[in-house]
N, C-alpha and C positions, 0 to 999 in steps of 0.2 A: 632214922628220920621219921617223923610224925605226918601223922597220914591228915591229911586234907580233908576237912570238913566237906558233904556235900554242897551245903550254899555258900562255899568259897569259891568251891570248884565251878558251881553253875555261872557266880562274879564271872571268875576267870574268861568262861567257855563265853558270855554273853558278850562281855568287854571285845572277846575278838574279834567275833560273828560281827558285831557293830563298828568295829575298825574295819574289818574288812569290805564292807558295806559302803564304805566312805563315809559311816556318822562322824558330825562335826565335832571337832573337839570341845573337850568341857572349857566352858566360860574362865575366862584368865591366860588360858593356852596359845600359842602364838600361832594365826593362823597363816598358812598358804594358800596363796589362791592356787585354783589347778591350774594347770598347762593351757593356753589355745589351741581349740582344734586343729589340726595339722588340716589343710589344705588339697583339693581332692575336687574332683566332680560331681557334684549334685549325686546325690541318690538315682534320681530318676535318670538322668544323661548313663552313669556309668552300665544301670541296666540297660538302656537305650545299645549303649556303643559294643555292648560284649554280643547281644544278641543280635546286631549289625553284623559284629565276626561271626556269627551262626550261621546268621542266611547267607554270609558270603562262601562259608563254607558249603555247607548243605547245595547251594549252585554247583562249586568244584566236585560233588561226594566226595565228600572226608566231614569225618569224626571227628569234632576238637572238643578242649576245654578252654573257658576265657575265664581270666581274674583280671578284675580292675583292682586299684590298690589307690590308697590317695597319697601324700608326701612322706608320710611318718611308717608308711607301708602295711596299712591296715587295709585287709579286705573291702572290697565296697560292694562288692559283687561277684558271685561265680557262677557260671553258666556252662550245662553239660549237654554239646550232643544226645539221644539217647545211643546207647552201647558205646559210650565211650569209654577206656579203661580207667583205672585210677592216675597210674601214671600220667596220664596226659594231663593230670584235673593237678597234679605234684607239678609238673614240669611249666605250667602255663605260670604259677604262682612264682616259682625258682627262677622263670627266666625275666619276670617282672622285678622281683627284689633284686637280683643282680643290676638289672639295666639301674634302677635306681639308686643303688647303693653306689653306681660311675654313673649318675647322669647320662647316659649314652646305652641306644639301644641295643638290646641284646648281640642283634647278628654282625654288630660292630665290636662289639666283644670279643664275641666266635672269631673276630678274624685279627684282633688283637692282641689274642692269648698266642698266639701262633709265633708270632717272634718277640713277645716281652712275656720275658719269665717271669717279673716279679709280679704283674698281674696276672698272671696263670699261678703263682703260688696264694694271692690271696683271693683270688676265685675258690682255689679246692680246698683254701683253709673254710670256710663256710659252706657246711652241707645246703642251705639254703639257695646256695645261685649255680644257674645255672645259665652257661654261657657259649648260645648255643640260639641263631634264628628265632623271632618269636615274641617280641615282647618292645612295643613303641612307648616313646616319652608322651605324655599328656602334659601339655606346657601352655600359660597365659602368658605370652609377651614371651620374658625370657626366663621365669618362672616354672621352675617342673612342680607339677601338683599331683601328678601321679602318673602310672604303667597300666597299658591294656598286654597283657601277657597272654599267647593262645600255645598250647601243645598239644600234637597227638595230631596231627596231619600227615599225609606219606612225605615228609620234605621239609625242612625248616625255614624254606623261602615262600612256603605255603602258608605259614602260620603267621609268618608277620607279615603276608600281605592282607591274611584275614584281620591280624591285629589293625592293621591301616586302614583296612575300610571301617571298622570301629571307630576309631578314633575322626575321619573324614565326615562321616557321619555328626559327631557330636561338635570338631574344632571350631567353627563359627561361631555356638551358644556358649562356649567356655567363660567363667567371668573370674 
């Protein structure tokens, strides 16, 4: 095989860096537009509501962690007690994607895996969910837009009530 010119190579290496980048395709190319934003609570609200599970917390003493997520299940927000472990910062995330991934909150999960196997087989096929107290629907109307997910409290009926004052906090402003 014949070895690769440098400034073919640099082509190569730059053409990617620029695809990867999202550059637009060369003129003639058929274009897509991207996706719409998946749907979520404001930036500001979602720090609003996770740091609302704080101080609800920090009232109780307990250490949590809070992930907001919007509908496509992307971060919007994470917020750490200090000394709280990582786990809990894994767990608050895990127990928001599952709620999402069923519409329905985590600790309704927790209690629905208990006698239907087939959602307790596809809860543990995804290391991602966890299902398990902890993690409320953020919903407009009848519209889920996103999960305030909180773990790391002594008790999982502590975390989704911290997650509900989150969320009680922000549901009136929701648009």
């Amino acid at each position: 095989m014949k070895k690769l010119n440098a400034s073919i190579l640099f082509f190569l290496a730059s053409a990617g860096a620029a695809l990867a980048q999202g550059a637009p395709a060369p003129a003639g190319a058929p274009q897509n537009p991207p996706p719409p934003p998946a749907r979520g609570p404001a930036l500001d609200l979602a720090i609003e509501a996770a740091q609302s599970a704080l101080e609800a917390a920090k009232a109780g003493d307990q250490k949590i962690a809070v992930s907001v997520i919007d509908s496509a299940g992307v971060l919007k927000a994470v917020l750490v007690s200090d000394g709280t472990g990582p786990r809990a910062v894994q767990n608050s995330n895990f127990k928001a994607q599952a709620a999402l991934a069923f519409k329905e909150p985590s600790g309704q999960l927790a209690e629905e895996v208990k006698s239907n196997k087939e959602l307790a087989d596809k809860i543990a096929a995804n290391p991602n969910y966890l299902a398990r107290a902890g993690a409320v629907l953020i919903k407009v109307n009848d519209e889920v837009i996103g999960v305030i997910g909180v773990g790391g409290a002594r008790g999982s009926d502590k975390d989704e009530a911290y997650a509900k004052a989150g969320l009680e906090k922000i549901q009136a402003r929701l648009k």
